[in-house]
gemmi code that builds the backbone of each chain (N, CA, C; Angstrom):
import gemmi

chains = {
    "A": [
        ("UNK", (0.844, -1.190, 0.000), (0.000, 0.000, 0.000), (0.883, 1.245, 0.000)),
        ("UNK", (0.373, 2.246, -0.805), (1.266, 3.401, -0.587), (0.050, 4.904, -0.477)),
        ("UNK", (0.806, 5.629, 0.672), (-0.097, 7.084, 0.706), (0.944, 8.055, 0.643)),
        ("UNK", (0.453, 8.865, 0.331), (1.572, 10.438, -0.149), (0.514, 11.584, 0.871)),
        ("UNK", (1.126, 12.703, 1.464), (0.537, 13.207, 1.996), (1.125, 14.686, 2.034)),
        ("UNK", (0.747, 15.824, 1.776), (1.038, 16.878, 1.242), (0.210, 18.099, 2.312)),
        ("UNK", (1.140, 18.262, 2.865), (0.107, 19.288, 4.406), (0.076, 20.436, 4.008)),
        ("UNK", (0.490, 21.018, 2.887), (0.271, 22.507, 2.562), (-0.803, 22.737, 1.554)),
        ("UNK", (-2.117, 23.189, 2.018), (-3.097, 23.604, 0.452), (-2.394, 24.097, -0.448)),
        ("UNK", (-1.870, 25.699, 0.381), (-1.644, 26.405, -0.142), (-0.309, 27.091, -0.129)),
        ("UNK", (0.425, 27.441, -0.901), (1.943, 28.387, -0.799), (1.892, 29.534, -1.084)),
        ("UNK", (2.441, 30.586, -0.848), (2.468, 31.786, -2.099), (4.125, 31.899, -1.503)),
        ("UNK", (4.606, 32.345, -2.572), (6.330, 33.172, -2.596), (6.226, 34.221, -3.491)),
        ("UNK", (7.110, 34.902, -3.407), (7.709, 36.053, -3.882), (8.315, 35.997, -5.624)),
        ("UNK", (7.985, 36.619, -6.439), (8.631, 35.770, -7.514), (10.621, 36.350, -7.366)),
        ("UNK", (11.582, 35.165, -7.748), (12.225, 35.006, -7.796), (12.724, 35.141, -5.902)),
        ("UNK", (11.573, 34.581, -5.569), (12.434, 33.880, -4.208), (11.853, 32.497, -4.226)),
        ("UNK", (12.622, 31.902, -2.994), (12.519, 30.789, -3.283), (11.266, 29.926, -1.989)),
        ("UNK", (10.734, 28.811, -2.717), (9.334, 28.246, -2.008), (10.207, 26.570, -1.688)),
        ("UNK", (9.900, 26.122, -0.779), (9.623, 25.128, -0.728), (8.379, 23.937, -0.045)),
        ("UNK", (7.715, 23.291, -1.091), (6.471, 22.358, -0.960), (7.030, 21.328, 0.032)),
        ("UNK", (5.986, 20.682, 0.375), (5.861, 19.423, 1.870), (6.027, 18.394, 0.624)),
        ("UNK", (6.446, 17.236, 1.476), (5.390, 15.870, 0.945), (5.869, 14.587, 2.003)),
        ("UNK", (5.102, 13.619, 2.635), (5.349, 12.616, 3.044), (4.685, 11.496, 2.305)),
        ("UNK", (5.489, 10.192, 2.775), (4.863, 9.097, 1.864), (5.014, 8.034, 2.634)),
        ("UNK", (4.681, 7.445, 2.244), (5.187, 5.357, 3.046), (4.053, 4.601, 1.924)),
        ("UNK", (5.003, 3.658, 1.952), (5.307, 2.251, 0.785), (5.560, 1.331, 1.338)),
        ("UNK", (4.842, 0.044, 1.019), (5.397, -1.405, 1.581), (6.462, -1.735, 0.602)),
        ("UNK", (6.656, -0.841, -0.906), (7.854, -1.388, -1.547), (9.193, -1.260, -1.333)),
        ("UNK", (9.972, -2.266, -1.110), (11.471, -1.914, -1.111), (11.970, -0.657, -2.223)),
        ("UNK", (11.488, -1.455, -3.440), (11.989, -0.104, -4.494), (10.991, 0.469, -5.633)),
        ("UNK", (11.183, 2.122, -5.579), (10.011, 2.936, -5.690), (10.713, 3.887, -6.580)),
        ("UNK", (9.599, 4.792, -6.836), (10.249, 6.314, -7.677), (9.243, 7.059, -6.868)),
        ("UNK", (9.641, 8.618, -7.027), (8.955, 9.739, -6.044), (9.410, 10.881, -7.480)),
        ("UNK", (8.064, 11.750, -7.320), (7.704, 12.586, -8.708), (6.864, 13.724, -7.921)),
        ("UNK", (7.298, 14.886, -8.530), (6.582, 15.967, -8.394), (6.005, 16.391, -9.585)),
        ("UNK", (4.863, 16.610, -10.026), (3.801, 17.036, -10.804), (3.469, 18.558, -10.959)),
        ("UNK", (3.233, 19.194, -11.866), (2.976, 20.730, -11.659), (1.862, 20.578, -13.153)),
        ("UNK", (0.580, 20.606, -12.010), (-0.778, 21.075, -13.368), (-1.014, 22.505, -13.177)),
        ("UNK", (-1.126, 23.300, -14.032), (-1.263, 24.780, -14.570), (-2.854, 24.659, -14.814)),
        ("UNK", (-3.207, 25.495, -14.392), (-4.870, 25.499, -15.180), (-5.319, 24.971, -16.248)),
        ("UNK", (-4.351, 25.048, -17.218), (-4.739, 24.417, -18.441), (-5.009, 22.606, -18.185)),
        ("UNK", (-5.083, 22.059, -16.926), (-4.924, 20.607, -16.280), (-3.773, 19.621, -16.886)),
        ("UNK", (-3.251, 20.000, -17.682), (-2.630, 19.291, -18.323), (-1.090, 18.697, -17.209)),
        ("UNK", (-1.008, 17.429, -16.864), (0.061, 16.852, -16.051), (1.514, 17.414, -16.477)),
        ("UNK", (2.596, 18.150, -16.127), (4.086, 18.074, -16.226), (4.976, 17.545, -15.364)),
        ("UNK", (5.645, 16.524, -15.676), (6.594, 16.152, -14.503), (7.522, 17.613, -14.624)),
        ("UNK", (7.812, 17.391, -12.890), (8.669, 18.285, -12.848), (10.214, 18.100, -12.468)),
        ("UNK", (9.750, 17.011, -11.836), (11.471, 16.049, -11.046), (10.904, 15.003, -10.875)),
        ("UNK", (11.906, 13.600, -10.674), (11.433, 12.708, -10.242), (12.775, 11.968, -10.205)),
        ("UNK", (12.403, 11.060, -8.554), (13.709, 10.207, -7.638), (13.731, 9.113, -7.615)),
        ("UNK", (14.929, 8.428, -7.854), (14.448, 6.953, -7.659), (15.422, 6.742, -6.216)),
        ("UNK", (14.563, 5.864, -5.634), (14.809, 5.431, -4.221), (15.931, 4.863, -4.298)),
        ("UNK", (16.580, 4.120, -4.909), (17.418, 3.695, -4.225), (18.841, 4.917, -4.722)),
        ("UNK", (18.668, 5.729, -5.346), (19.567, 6.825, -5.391), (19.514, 7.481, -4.467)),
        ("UNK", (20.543, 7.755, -3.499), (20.781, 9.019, -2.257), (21.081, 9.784, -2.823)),
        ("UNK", (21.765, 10.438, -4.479), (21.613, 11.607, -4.470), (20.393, 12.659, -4.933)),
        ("UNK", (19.977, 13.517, -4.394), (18.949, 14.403, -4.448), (18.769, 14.955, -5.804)),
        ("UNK", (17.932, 14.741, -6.500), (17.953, 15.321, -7.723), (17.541, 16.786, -8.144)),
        ("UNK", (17.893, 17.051, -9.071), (17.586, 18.904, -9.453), (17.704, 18.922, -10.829)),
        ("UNK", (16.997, 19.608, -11.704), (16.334, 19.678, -12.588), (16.087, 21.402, -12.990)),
        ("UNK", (17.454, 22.222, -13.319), (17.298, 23.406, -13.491), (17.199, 23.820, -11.989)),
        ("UNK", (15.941, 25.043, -11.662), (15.867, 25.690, -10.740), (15.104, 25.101, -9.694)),
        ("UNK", (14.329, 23.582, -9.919), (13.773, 22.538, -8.829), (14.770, 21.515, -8.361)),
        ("UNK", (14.383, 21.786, -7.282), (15.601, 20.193, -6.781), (14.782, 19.809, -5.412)),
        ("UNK", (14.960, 18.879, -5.085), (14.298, 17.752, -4.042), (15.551, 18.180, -2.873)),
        ("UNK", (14.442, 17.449, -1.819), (15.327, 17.101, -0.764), (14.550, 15.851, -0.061)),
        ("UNK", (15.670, 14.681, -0.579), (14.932, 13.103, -0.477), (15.142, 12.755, 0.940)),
        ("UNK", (14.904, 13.009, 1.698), (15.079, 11.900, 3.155), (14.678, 10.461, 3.284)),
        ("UNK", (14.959, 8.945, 2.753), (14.770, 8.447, 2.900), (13.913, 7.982, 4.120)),
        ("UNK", (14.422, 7.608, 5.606), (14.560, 7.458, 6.507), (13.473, 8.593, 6.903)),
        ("UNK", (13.362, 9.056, 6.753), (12.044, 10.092, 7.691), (10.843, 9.856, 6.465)),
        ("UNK", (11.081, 9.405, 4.803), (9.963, 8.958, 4.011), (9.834, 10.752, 3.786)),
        ("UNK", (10.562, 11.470, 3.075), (9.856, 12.749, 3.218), (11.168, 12.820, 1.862)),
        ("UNK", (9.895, 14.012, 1.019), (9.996, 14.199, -0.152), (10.162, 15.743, -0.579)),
        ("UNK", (10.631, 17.297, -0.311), (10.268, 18.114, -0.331), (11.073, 18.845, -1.684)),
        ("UNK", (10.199, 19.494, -2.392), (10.350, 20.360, -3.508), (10.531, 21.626, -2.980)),
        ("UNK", (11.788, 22.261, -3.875), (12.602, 23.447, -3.667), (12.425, 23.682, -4.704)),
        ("UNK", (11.940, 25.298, -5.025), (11.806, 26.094, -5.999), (12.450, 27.419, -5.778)),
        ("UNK", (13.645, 27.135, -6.510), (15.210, 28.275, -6.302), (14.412, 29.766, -7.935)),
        ("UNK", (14.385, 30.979, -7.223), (14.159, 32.007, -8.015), (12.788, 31.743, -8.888)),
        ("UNK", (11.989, 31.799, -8.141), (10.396, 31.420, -8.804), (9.637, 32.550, -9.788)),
        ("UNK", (8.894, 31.715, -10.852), (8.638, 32.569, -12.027), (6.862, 32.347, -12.100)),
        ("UNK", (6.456, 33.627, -12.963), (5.045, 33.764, -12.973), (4.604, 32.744, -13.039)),
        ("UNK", (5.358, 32.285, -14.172), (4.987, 30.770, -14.892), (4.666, 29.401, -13.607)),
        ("UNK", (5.421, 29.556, -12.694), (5.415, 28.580, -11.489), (4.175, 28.275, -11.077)),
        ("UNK", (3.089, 29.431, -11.000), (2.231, 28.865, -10.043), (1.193, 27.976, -10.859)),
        ("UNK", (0.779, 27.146, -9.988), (0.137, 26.105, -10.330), (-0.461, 25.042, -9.319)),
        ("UNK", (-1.069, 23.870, -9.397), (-1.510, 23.175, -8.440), (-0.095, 21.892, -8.343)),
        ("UNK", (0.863, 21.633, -7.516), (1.926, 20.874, -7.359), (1.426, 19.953, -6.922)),
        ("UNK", (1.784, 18.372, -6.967), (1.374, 17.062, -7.088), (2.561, 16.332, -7.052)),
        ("UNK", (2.931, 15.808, -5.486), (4.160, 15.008, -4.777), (3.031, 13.181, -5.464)),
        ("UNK", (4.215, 12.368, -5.714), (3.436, 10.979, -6.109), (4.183, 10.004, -5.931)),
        ("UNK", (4.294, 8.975, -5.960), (4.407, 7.368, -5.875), (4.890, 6.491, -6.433)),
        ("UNK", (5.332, 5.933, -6.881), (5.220, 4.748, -7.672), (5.910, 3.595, -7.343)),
        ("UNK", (5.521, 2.239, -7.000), (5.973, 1.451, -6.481), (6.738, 0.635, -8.097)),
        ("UNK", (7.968, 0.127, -7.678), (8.957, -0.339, -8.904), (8.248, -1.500, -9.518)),
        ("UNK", (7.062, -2.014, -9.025), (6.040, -2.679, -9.606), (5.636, -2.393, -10.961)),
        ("UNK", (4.887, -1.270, -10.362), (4.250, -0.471, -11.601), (2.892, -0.722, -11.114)),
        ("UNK", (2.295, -0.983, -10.287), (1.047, -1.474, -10.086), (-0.271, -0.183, -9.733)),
        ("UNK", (0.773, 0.800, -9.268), (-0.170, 2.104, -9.197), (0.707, 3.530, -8.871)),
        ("UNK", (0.378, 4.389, -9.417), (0.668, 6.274, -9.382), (-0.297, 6.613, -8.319)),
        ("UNK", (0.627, 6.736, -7.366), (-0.199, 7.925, -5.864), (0.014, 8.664, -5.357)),
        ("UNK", (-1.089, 9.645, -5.990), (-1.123, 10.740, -5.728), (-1.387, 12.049, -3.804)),
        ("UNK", (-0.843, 12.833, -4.052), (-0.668, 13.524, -2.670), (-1.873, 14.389, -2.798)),
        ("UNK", (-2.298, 15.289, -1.955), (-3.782, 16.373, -1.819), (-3.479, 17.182, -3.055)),
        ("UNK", (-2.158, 17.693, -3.232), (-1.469, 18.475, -3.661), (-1.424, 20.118, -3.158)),
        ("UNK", (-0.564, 21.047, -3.271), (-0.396, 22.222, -3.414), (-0.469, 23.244, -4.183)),
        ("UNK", (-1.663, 24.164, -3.853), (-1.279, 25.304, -4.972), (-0.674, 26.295, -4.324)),
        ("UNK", (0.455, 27.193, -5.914), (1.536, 27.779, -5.257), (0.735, 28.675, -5.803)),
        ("UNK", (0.904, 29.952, -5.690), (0.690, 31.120, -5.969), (2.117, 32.084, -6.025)),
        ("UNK", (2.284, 32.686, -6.968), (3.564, 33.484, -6.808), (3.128, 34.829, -7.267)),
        ("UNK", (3.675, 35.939, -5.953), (3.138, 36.892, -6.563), (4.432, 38.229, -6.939)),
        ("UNK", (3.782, 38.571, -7.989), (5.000, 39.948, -8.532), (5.555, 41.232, -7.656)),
    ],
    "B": [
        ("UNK", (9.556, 14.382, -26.865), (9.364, 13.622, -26.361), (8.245, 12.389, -26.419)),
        ("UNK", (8.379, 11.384, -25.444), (6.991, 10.724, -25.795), (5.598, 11.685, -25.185)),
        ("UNK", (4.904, 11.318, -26.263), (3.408, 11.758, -25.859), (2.157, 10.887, -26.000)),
        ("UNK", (1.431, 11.021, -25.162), (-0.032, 10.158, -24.783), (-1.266, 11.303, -25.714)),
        ("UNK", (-1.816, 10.973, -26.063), (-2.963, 11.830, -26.872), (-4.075, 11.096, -26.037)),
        ("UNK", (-5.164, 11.786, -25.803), (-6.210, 11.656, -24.816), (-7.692, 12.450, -25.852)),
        ("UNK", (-8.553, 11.825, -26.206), (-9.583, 12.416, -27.437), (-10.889, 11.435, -26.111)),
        ("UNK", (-11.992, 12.163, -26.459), (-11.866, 13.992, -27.001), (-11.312, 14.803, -25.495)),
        ("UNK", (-11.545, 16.204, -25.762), (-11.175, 16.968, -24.881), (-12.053, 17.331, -23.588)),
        ("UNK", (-13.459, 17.276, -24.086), (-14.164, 17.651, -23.213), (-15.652, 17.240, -24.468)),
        ("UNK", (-16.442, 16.476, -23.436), (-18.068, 15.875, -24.344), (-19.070, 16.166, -23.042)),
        ("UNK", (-20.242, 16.644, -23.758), (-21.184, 16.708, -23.139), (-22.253, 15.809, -24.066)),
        ("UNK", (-22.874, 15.095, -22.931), (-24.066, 13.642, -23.118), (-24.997, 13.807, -22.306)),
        ("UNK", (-26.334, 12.987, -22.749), (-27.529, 13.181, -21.969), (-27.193, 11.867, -20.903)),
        ("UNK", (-28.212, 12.099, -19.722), (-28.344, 11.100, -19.141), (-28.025, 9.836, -19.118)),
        ("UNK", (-27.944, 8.549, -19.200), (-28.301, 7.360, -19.799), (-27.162, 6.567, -21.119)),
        ("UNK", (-26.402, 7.815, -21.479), (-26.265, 7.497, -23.003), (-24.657, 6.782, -22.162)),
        ("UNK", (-23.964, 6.341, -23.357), (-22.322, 6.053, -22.757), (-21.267, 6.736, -23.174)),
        ("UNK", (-20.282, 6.779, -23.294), (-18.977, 8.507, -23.597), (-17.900, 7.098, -23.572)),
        ("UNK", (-17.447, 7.229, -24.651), (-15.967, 6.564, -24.920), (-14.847, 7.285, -24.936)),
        ("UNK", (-13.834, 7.495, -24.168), (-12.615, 8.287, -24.037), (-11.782, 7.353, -24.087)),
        ("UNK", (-10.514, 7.862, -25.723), (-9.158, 6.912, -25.822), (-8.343, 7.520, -25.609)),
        ("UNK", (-6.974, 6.949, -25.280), (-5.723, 7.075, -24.847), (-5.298, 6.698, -25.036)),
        ("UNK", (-4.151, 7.215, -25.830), (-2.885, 6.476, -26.865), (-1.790, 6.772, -26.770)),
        ("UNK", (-0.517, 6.142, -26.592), (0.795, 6.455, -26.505), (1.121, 6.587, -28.355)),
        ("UNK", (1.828, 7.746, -28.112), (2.324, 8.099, -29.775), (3.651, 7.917, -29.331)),
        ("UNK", (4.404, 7.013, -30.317), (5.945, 6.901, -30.668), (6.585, 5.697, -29.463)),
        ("UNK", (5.905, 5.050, -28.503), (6.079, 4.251, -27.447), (5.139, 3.292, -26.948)),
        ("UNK", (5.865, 2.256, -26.714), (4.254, 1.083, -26.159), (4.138, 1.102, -24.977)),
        ("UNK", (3.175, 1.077, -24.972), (2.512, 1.442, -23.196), (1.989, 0.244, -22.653)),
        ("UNK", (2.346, -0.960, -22.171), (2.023, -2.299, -21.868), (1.033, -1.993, -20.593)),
        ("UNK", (1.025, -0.516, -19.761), (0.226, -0.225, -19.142), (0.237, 0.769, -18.822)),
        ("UNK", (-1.837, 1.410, -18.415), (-2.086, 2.767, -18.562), (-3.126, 2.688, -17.199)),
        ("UNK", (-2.616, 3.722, -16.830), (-3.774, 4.248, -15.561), (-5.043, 5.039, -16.142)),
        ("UNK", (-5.786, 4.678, -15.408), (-6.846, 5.689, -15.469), (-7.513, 6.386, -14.307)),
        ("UNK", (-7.404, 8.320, -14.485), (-7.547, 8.750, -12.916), (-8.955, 9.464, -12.989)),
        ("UNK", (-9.623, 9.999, -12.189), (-10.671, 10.888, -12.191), (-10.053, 11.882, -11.423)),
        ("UNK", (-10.730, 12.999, -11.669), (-10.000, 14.558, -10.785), (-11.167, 15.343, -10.848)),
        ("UNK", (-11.747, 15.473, -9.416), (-12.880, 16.696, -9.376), (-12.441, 17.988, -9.100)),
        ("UNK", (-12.307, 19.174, -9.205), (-12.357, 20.701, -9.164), (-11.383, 20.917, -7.642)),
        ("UNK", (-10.369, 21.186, -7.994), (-9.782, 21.148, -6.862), (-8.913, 20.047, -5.953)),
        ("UNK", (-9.248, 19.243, -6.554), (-8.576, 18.118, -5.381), (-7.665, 16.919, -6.427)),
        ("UNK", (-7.155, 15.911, -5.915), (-6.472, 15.412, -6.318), (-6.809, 14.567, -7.789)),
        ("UNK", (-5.784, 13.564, -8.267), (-6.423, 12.528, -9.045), (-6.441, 11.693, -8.286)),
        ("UNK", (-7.734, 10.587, -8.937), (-7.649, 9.584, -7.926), (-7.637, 8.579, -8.866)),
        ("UNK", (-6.998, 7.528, -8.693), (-6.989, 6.459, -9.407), (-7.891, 5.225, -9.428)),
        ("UNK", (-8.465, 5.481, -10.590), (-9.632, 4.532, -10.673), (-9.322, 2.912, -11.138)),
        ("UNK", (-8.050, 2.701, -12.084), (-8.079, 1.928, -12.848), (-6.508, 1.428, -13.119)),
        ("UNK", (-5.792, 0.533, -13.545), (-4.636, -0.119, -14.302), (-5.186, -0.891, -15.387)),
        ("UNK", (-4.661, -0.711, -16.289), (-4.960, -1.346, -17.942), (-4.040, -1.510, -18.209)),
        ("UNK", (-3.884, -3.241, -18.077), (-2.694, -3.949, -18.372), (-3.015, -4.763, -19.909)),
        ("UNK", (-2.345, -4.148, -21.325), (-2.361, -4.600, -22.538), (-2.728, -6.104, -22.657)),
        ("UNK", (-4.054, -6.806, -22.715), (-4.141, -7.795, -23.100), (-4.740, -8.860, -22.016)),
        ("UNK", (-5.087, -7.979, -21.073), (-5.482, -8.896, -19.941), (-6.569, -7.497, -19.238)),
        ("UNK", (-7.251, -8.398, -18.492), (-8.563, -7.417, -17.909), (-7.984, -6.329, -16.652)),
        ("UNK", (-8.146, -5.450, -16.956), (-8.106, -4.032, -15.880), (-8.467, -4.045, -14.416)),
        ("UNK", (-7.427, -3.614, -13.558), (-7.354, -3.816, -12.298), (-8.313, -2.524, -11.616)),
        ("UNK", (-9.307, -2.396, -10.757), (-9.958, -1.627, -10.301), (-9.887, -1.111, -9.479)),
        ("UNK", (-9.869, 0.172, -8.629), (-9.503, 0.263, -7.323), (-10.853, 0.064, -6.311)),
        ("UNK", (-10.864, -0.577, -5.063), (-11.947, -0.075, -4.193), (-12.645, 0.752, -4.814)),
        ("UNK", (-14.204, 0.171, -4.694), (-14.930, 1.392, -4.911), (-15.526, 2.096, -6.249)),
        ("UNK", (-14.702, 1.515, -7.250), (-15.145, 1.708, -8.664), (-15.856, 0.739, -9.126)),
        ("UNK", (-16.648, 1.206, -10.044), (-17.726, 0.078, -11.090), (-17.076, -0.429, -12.159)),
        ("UNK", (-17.086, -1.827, -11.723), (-16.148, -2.098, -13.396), (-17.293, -2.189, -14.302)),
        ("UNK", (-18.496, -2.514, -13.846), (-19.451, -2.526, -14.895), (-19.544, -1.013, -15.147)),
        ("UNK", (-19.403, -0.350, -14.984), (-19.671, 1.201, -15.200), (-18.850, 1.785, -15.787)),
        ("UNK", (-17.652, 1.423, -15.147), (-16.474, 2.204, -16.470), (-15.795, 1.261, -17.119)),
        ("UNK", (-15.913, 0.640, -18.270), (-15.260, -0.238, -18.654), (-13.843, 0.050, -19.501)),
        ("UNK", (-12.854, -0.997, -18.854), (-11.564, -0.297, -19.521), (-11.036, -1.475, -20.716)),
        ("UNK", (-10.872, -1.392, -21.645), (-10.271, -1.927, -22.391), (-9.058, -1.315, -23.334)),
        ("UNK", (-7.627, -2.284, -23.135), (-6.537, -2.046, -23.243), (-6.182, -3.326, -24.311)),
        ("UNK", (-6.201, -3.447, -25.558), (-6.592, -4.168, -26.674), (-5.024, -3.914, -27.481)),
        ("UNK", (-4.703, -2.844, -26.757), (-2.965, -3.045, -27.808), (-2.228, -2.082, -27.268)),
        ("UNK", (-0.771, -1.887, -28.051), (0.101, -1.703, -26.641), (0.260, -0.107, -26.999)),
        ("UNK", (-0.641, 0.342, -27.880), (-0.827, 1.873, -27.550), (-2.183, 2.483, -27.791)),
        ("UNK", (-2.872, 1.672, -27.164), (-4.345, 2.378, -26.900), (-4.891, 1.741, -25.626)),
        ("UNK", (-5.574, 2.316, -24.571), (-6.424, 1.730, -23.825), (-8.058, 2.704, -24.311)),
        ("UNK", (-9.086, 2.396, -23.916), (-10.255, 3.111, -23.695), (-11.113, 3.346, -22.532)),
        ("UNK", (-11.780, 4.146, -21.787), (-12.697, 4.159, -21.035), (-13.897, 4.605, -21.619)),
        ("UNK", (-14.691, 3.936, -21.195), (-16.258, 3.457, -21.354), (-17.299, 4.081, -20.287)),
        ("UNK", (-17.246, 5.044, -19.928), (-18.864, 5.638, -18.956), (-19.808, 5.393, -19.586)),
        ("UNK", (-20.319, 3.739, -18.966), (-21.807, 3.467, -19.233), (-23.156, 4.181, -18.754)),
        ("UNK", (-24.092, 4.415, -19.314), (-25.481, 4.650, -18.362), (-25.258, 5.949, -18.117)),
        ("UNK", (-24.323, 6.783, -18.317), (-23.557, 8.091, -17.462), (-24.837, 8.874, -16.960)),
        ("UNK", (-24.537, 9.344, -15.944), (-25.226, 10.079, -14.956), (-24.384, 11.390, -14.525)),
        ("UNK", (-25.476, 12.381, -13.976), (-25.252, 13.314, -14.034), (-23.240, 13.602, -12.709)),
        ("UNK", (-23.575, 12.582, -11.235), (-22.651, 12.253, -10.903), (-21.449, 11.906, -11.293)),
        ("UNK", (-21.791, 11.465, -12.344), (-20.208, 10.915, -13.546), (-19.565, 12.063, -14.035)),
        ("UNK", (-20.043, 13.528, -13.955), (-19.498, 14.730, -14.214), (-17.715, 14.592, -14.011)),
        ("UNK", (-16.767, 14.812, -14.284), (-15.948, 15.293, -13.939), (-14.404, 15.231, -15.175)),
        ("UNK", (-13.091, 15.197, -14.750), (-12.000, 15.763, -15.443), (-11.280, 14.103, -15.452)),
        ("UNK", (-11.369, 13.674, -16.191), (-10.469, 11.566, -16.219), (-9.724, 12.309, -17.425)),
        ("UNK", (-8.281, 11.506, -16.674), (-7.358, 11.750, -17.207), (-6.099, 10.286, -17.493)),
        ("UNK", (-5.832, 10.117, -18.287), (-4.749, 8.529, -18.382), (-3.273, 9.024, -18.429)),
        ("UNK", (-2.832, 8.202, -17.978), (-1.295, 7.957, -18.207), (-1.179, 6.472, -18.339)),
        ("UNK", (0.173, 7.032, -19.527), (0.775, 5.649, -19.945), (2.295, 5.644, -19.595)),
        ("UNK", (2.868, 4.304, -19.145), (3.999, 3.750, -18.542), (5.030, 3.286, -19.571)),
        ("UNK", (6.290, 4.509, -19.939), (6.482, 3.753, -21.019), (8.061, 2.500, -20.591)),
        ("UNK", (7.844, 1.617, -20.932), (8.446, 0.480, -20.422), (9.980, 0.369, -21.138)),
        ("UNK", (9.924, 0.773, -22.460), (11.228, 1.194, -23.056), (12.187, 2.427, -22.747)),
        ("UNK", (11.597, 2.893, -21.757), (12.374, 3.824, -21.343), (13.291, 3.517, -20.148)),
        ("UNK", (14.916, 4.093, -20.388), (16.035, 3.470, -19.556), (15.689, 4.373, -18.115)),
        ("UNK", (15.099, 5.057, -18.003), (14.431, 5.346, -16.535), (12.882, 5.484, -16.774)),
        ("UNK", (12.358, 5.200, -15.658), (11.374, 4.909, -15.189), (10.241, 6.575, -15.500)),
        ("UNK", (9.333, 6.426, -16.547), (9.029, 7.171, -17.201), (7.041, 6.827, -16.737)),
        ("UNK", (6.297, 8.177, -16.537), (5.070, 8.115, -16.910), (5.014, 9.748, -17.648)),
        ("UNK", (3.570, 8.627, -18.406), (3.193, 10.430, -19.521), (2.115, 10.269, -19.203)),
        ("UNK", (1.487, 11.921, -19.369), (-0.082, 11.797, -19.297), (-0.944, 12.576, -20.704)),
        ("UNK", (-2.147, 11.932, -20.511), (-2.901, 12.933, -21.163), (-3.408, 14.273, -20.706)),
        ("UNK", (-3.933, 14.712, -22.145), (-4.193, 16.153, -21.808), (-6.182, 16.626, -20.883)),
        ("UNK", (-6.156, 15.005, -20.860), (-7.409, 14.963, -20.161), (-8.798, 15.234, -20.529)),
        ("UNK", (-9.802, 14.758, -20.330), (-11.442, 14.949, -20.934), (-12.377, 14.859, -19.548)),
        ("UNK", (-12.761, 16.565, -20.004), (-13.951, 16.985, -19.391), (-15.542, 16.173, -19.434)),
        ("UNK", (-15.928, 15.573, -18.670), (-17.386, 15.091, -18.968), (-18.058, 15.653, -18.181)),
        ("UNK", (-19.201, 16.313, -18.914), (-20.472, 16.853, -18.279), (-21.710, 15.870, -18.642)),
        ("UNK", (-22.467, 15.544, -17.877), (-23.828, 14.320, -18.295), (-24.897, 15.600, -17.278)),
        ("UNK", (-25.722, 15.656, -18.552), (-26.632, 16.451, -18.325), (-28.118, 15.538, -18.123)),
    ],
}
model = gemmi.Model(1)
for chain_id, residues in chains.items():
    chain = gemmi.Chain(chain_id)
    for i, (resn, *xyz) in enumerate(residues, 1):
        res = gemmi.Residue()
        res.name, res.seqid = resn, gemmi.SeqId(i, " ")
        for name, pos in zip(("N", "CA", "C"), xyz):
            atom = gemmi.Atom()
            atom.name, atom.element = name, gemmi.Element(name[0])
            atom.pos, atom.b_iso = gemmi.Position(*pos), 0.0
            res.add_atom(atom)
        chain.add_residue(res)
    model.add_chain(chain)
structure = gemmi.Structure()
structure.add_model(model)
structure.setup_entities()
């Protein structure tokens, strides 16, 4: 079984400062991937980063980068110099190395304002 | 990149009638595709796994007689809202898993609005 859990509705930052989103999770799988999602109004899904568990190093992706804690199961998105373009509804997720299901967090909307 | 195409975009149906929504991996085989629902605000939730060639895994709580998924080749699945009701309103969206990819890859569609009037 896996749950993702995302305690922030809501964010707002500053544009070109920097935000960082929640996320917790737990998995009965040994080995998994962990993905952050960014839908824009237009609904349309974008990955934005995404970790695979058994890598300790933290991944970053331009001006997003993670901070993976294994051991505490905690997943948090860093958004270094944030742009209009940023805000959106953010979506921390799951995936067991199965493949058997994508699970999804409450998610976060960021708001960034000028 | 790879892309999933998701038709139509958004259908409005009477009562009763049924709404077929496909999902197709373009340029990649998708041996399996989720299928999520998303109401106004809140998350996706996952209704479905459509595993190419074998019958679709359901989550708690869903109608398999109601939404029927068929995944008939390794870049199309379909959903089926039978009987649709006005409750069946909402934003289903698929992703496909693409399996040829040297990391661990999902794509999604661009998603379909259903309104049942």
């Amino acid at each position: 079984a896996q749950t993702v859990t995302q305690s922030q509705p809501e964010m707002s930052v500053q544009e070109a400062e920097t935000v960082t989103l929640s996320c917790t999770y737990d998995t009965s799988e040994s080995d998994y991937y962990l993905f952050w999602y960014k839908q824009p109004p237009s609904r349309q899904m974008i990955l934005v980063i995404r970790q695979e568990a058994y890598k300790q190093q933290n991944a970053t992706e331009n001006r997003f980068s993670v901070n993976f804690q294994k051991a505490a199961k905690s997943f948090s998105l860093k958004i270094s110099d944030s742009q209009l373009g940023d805000a959106a509804m953010y979506f921390c997720a799951s995936l067991g190395a199965s493949g058997s299901r994508l699970t999804f967090g409450e998610g976060t909307q960021l708001t960034v304002n000028p | 990149g790879a892309v999933v195409s998701q038709h139509p975009s958004w259908v409005i149906c009477k009562s009763g009638t049924s709404v077929k929504i496909e999902c197709r991996s373009l340029d990649f085989q998708a041996t399996t595709m989720f299928w999520y629902r998303q109401f106004p605000k809140q998350s996706l939730m996952l209704m479905a796994t459509s595993n190419e060639g074998s019958k679709a895994t359901y989550e708690q709580g869903v109608e398999k007689d109601k939404f029927l998924i068929n995944h008939a080749s390794l870049t199309l699945s379909t959903l089926t809202v039978t009987s649709a009701h006005p409750e069946d309103s909402s934003f289903y969206i698929c992703s496909a898993r693409d399996w040829g990819a040297t990391n661990e890859k999902l794509f999604f569609g661009s998603g379909t609005q259903l309104s049942v009037l």
